[in-house]
N, C-alpha and C positions, 0 to 999 in steps of 0.2 A: 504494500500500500504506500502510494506517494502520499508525502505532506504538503500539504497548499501553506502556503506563506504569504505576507501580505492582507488588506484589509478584507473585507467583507466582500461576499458574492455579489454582484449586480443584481436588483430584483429580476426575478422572475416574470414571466409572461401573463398580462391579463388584459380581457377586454368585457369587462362589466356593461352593461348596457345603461346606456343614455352618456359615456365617458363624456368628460365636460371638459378636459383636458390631456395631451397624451405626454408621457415621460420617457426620457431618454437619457436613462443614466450613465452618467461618464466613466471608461476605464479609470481616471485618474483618479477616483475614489477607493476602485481598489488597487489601486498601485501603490501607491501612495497615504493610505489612511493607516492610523496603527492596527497591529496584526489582533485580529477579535479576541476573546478572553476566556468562549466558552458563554457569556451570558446571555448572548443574541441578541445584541443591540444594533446590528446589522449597520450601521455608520449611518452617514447623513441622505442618504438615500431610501432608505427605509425609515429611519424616523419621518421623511414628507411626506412618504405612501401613508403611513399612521398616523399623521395628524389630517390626511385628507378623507383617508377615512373616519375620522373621529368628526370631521367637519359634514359627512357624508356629502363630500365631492368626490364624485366616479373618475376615476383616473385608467390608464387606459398605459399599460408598458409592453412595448413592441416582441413578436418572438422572435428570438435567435440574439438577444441583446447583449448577451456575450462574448457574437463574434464582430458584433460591430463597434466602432470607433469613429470620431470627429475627424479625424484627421491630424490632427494639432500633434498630437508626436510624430509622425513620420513630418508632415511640414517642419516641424522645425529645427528636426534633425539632417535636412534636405534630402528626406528619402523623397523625390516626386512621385516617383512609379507607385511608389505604397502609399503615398497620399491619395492620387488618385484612385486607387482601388479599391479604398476603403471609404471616400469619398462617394463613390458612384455605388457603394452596396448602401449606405447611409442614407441616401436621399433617395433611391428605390425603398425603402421602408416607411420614411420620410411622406412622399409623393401618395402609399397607400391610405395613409394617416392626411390625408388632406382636408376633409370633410370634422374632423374635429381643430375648433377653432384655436385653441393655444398648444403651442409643445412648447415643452419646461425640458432644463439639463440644469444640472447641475455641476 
């Protein structure tokens, strides 16, 4: 069994009906957030999914959100080729998600 290292998993996939907003949470919360403790506080990404549900706003997180990314690290490491790649998977999810009026990232 491999150890995962690093922050909190990206949420998971849902699409509640009447979603009022969609979410697209950033890798750099789990790269970069401290490594969980076991008490499942899930970082700052999951604490907004929990207070939108506490506010009951339907919130709406894309699937496969694990394999995708903003771009912003490969930009700014001048990887282009992988900017764009992950660029054009982002905004085909993106572009499905059209019809709901805000997308939030954190």
């Amino acid at each position: 069994m491999t150890s995962r290292r690093g922050g909190p998993e990206r949420p998971a996939a849902r699409h509640p009906a009447g979603a009022e907003a969609f979410f697209f949470g950033a890798c750099i919360g789990s790269l970069f957030a401290p490594e969980e403790d076991g008490g499942g506080a899930g970082g700052a990404a999951h604490a907004f999914l929990r207070l939108c549900e506490r506010a009951h706003v339907p919130v709406a997180v894309p699937d496969g959100l694990g394999v995708l990314c903003c771009g912003t690290p490969w930009q700014s490491k001048g990887c282009t080729g992988g900017h764009r790649t992950m660029a054009a998977r982002t905004l085909d999810v993106l572009w499905i998600t059209q019809e709901v009026l805000t997308h939030l990232r954190d």
